[in-house]
C-alpha positions in Angstrom: 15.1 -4.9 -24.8 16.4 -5.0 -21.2 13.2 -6.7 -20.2 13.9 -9.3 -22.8 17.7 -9.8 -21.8 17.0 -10.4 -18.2 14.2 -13.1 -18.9 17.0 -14.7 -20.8 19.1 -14.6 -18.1 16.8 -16.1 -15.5 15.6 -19.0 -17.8 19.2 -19.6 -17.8 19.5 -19.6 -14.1 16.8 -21.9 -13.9 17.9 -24.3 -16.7 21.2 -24.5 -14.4 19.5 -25.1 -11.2 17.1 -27.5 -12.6 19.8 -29.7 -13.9 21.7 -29.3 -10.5 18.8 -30.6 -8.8 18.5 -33.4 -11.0 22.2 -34.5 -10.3 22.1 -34.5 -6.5 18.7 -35.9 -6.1 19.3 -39.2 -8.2 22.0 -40.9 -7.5 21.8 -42.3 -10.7 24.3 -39.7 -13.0 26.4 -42.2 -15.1 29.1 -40.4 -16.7 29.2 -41.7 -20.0 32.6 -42.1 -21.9 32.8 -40.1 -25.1 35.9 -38.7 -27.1 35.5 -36.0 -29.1 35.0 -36.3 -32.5 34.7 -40.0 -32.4 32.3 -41.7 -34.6 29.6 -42.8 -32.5 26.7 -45.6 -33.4 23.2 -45.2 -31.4 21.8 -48.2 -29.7 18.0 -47.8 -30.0 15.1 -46.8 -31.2 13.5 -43.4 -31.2 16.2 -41.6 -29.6 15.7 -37.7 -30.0 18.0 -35.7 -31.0 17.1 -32.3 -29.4 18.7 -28.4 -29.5 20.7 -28.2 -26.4 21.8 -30.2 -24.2 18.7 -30.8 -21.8 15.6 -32.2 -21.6 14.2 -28.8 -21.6 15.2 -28.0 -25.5 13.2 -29.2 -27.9 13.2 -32.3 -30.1 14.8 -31.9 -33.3 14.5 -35.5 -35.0 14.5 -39.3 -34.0 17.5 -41.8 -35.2 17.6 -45.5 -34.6 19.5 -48.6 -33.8 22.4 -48.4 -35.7 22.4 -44.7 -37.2 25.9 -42.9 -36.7 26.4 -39.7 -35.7 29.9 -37.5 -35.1 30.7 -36.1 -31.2 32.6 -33.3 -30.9 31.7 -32.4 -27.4 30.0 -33.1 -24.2 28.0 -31.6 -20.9 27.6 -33.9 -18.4 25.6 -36.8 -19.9 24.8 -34.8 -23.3 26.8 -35.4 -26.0 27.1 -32.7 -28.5 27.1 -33.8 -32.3 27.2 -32.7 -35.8 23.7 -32.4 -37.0 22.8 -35.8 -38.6 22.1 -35.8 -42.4 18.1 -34.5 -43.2 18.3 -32.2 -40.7 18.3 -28.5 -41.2 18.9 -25.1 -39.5 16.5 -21.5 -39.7 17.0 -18.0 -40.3 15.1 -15.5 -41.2 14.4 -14.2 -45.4 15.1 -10.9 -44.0 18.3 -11.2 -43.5 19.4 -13.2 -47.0 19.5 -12.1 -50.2 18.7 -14.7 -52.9 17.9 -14.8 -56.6 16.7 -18.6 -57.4 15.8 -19.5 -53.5 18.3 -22.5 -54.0 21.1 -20.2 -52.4 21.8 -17.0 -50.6 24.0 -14.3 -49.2 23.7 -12.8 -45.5 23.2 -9.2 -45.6 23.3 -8.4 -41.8 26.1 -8.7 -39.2 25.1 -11.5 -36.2 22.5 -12.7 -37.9 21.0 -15.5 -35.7 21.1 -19.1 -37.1 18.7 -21.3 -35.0 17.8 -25.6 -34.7 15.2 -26.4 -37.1 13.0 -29.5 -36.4 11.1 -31.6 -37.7 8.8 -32.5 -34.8 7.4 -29.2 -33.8 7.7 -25.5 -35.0 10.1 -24.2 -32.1 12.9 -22.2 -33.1 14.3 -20.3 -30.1 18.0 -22.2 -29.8 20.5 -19.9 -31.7 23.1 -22.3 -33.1 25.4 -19.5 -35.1 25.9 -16.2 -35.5 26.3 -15.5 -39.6 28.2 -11.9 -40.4 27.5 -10.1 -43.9 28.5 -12.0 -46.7 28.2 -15.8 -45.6 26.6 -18.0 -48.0 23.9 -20.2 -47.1 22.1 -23.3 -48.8 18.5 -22.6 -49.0 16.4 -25.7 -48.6 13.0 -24.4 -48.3 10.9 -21.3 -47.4 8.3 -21.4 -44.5 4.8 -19.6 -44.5 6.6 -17.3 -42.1 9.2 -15.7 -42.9 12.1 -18.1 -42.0 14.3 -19.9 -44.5 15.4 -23.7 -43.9 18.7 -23.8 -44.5 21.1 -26.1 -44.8 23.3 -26.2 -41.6 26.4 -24.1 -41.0 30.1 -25.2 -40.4 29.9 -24.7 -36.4 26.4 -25.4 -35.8 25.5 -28.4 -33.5 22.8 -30.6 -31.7 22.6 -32.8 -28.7 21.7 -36.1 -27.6 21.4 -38.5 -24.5 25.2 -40.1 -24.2 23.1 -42.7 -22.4 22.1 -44.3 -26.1 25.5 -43.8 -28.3 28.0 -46.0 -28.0 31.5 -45.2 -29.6 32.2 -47.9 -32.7 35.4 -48.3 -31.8 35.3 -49.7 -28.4 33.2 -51.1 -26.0 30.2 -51.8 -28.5 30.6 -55.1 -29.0 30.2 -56.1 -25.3 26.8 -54.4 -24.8 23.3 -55.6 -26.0 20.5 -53.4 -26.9 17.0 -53.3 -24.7 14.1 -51.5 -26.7 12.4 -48.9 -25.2 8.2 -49.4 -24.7 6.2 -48.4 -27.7 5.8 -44.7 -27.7 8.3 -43.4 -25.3 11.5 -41.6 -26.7 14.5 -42.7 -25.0 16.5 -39.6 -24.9 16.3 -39.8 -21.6 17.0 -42.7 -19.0 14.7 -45.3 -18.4 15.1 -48.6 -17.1 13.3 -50.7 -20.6 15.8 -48.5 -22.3 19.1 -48.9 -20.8 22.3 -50.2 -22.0 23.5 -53.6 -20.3 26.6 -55.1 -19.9 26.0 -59.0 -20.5 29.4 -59.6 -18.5 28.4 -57.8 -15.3 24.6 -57.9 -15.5 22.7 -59.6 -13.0 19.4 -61.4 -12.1 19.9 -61.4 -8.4 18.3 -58.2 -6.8 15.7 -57.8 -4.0 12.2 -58.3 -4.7 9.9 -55.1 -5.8 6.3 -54.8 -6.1 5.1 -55.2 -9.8 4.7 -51.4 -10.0 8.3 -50.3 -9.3 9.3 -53.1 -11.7 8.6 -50.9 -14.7 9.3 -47.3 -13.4 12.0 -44.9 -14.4 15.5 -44.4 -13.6 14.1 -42.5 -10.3 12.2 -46.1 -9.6 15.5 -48.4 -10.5 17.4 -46.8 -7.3 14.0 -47.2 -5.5 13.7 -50.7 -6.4 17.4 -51.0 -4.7 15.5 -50.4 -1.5 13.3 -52.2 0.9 9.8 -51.6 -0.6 7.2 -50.1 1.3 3.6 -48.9 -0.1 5.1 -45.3 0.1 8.1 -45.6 -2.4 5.4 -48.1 -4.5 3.5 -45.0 -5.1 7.0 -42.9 -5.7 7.3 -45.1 -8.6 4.1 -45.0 -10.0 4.5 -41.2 -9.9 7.7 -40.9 -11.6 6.4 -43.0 -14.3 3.6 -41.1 -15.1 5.8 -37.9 -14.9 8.3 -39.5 -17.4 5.4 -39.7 -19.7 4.7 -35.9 -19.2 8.1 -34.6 -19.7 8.4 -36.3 -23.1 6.1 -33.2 -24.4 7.4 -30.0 -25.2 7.9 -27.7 -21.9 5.0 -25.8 -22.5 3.0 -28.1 -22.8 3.6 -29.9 -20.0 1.1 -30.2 -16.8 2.7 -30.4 -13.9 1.1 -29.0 -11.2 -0.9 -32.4 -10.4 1.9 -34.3 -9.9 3.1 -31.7 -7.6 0.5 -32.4 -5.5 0.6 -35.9 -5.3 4.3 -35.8 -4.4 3.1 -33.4 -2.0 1.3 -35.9 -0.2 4.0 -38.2 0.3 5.7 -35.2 2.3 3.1 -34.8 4.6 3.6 -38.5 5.4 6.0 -39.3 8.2 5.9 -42.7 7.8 9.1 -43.5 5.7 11.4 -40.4 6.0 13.5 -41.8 2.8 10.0 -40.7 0.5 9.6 -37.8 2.2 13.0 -36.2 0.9 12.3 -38.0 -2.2 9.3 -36.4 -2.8 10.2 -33.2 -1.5 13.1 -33.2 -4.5 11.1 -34.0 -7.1 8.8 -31.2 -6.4 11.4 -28.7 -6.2 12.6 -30.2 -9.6 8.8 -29.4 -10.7 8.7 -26.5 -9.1 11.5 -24.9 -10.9 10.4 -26.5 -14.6 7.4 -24.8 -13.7 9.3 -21.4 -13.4 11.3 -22.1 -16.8 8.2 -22.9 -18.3 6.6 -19.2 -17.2 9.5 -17.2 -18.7 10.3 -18.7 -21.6 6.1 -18.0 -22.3 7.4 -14.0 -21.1 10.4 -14.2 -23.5 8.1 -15.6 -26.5 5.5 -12.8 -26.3 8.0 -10.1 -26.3 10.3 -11.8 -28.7 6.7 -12.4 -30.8 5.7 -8.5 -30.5 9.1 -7.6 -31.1 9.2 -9.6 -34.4 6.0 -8.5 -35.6 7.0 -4.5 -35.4 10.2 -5.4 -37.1 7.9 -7.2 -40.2 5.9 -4.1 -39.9 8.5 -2.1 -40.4 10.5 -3.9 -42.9 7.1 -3.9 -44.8 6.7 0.3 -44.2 10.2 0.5 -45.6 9.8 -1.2 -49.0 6.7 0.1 -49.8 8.2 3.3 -49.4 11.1 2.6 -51.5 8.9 1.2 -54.2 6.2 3.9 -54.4 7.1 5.4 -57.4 6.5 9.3 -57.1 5.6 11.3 -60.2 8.4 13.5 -62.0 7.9 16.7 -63.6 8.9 15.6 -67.4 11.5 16.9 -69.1 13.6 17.4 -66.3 17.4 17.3 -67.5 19.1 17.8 -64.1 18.0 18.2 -60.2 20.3 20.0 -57.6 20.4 23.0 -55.0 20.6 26.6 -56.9 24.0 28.2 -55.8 26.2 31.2 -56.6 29.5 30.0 -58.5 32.8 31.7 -56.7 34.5 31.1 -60.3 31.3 33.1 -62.5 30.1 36.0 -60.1 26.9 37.4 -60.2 26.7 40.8 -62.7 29.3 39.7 -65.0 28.5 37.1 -68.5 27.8 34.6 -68.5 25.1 34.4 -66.0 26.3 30.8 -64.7 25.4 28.8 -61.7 26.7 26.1 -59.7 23.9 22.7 -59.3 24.9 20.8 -56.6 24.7 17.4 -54.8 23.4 17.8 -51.4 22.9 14.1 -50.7 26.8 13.9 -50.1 29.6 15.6 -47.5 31.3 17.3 -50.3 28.5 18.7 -51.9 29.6 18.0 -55.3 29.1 20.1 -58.6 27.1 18.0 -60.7 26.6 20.8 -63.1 26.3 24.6 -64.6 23.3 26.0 -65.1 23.9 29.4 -67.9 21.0 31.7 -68.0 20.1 33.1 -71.3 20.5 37.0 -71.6 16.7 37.4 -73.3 14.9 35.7 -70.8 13.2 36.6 -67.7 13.6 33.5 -65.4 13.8 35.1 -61.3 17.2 33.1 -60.8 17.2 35.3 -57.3 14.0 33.3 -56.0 15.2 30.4 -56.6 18.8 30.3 -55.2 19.8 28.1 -52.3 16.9 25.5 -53.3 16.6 22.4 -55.1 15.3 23.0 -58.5 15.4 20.7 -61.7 16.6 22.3 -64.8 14.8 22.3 -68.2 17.3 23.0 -70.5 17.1 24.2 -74.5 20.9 23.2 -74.7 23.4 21.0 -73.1 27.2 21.0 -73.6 30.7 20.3 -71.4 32.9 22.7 -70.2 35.8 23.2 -72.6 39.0 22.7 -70.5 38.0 21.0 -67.2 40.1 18.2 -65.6 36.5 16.3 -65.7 33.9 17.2 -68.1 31.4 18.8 -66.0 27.9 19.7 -68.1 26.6 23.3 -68.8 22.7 23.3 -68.9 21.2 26.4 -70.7 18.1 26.9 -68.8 14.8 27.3 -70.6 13.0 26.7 -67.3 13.8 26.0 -63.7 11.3 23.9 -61.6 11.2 23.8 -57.8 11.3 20.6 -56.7 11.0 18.7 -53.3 14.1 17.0 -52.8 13.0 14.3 -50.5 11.0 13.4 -52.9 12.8 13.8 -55.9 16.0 11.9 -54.8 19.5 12.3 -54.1 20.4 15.4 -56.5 22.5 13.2 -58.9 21.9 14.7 -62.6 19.3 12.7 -65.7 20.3 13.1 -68.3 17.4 12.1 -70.9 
């Protein structure tokens, strides 16, 4: 467990620096205007709508030109929204108790709620915490284990802020440029920015054909005087825009690292050099992320898979079904009873409840002058009682049973169960 919590930590750390580096080395952080819960309209195609608010959480879903969502927060760029309609949160069937699958009933105290999507099978953002007795909208069961459910009051998602656009204001004096085919735009890039006709212009200095259609990275290169150094910046950044619209694990870094690497060990144009030098450090520390977040899903995978293990181990337990002696009218420890001492008539004895802090009297167990049961073997274990007769004690505030023994039966009381008196 600690191991677990400080891998959480540090991918957090790293998260935090990787978005810091991102900020500084830019010079292209735009902070968008949002107002919190504002209805909000998005202005392309394909944006993603992922599970936190980076580029490093997952894709949850796409929306389109002129899908609304609902803010309710922001961080940095990132707006935070209500999760749009179709989409749905997880948790696992442990943890709910359900009788038609249509709807359930948490039976566990912080019981993690994570972002479902419908682009890959991650799972690791929490979105709520649900306590015992929360009810939950079952919308499907998955092959393992989790439930799809629909989401909870307090749950959220993110998107880019770069590609809403508040209906009330502002929208009507912006025009909408599609991204290329097959790139998301939940994240900026210059064929996928919004414009503002009114101060928009077509007078800028001349680039090379490649840093025409890089990224964001490229537009504020293509502000500068080119050079066949920052050319190949572009190029780069383009092809590692490409890369980072995969999930963090998959992505393949290291080669880009290497070509940026290059452009450091140049001393030609200075400007690339510290360009370069950023985005590797940028790369460098996704690369990080991306190692302990592959840590914290091992242990998190191990961890889960003894808890199924277990969880399996305990209800097969509870549902073997262990064979009982028939006939068996009562179980419960042997005792002497204070009120009918031992030597005087009638030979009476207390069967008690063991399975409780009172040790409650379930019952009296008389033994029959003309027999020869050894009552003195027996006492102080947990025996079930075979009786010839059964009646209640006349005068007792609550009737309390009398069992006239024909036959006492030792009996394992882990096995047999709690002490508590069948009556047949």
């Amino acid at each position: 467990m600690f191991r677990v919590v400080f891998f959480v930590r540090r991918v957090r750390f790293l998260i935090q620096a990787s978005v810091l580096l991102a900020c500084t080395s830019a010079l292209l952080a735009q902070s968008a205007t949002s107002r919190s819960g504002d209805l909000y309209e998005v202005s392309g195609n394909d944006v993603y709508v992922r599970s936190g608010a980076s580029l490093n959480h997952y894709t949850i879903c796409k929306l389109n030109a002129g899908d609304r969502v609902t803010v309710v927060g922001e961080k940095g760029k990132w707006h935070e929204i209500l999760p749009p309609e179709g989409t749905f949160s997880l948790i696992s069937g442990d943890f709910v108790d359900t009788a038609d699958d249509k709807s359930g009933v948490i039976n566990g105290n912080n019981v993690r709620v994570r972002a479902g999507s419908h682009l890959n099978t991650h799972k690791y953002t929490v979105q709520r915490l649900l306590s015992m007795g929360a009810e939950v909208t079952i919308l499907g069961r998955n092959a393992d284990g989790f439930l799809r459910i629909a989401p909870p009051e307090g749950a959220t998602l993110w998107m880019s802020g770069e590609f809403i656009a508040p209906i009330s204001y502002g929208a009507a004096t912006q025009r909408k440029v599609e991204a290329p085919e097959g790139q998301s735009t939940d994240k900026p890039q210059s064929a996928a920015l919004l414009v503002d006709t009114a101060t928009a212009s077509s007078e800028r200095p001349p680039v090379s054909k490649a840093r025409e259609t890089s990224s964001s990275r490229g537009t504020m290169l293509a502000a500068l005087p080119s050079t066949r150094e920052r050319d190949r910046l572009a190029v780069i950044d383009n092809e590692v825009e490409l890369e980072l619209a995969k999930p963090l694990l998959d992505r393949q870094v290291e080669p880009f690292i290497l070509r940026y690497q290059a452009l450091v060990d140049q001393e030609d144009d200075p400007f690339a050099q510290r360009y370069a030098q950023t985005r590797i450090d940028q790369l460098t520390t996704m690369t990080e992320i991306a190692g302990t977040v592959r840590k914290v899903r091992v242990l998190s995978d191990k961890t889960d898979a003894r808890r199924h293990e277990f969880l399996a181990e305990r209800t097969a337990h509870r549902q073997a079904e262990v064979p009982k002696p028939s006939g068996i009218d009562a179980r419960g420890e042997l005792r002497v009873s204070a009120l009918y001492p031992e030597g005087r008539l009638p030979r009476r004895y207390r069967l008690v409840d063991t399975s409780t802090a009172t040790e409650r009297t379930i019952g009296y167990v008389d033994i029959p002058a003309d027999t020869d049961l050894d009552v003195s073997a027996l006492l102080g274990r947990y025996v079930g009682v075979r009786a010839s007769q059964k009646r209640l004690l006349a005068g007792a505030v609550t009737p309390i049973p009398i069992y006239l023994a024909r036959e006492l039966v030792p009996l394992d009381s882990d096995v047999e169960g709690t002490g508590q008196a069948s009556q047949n």
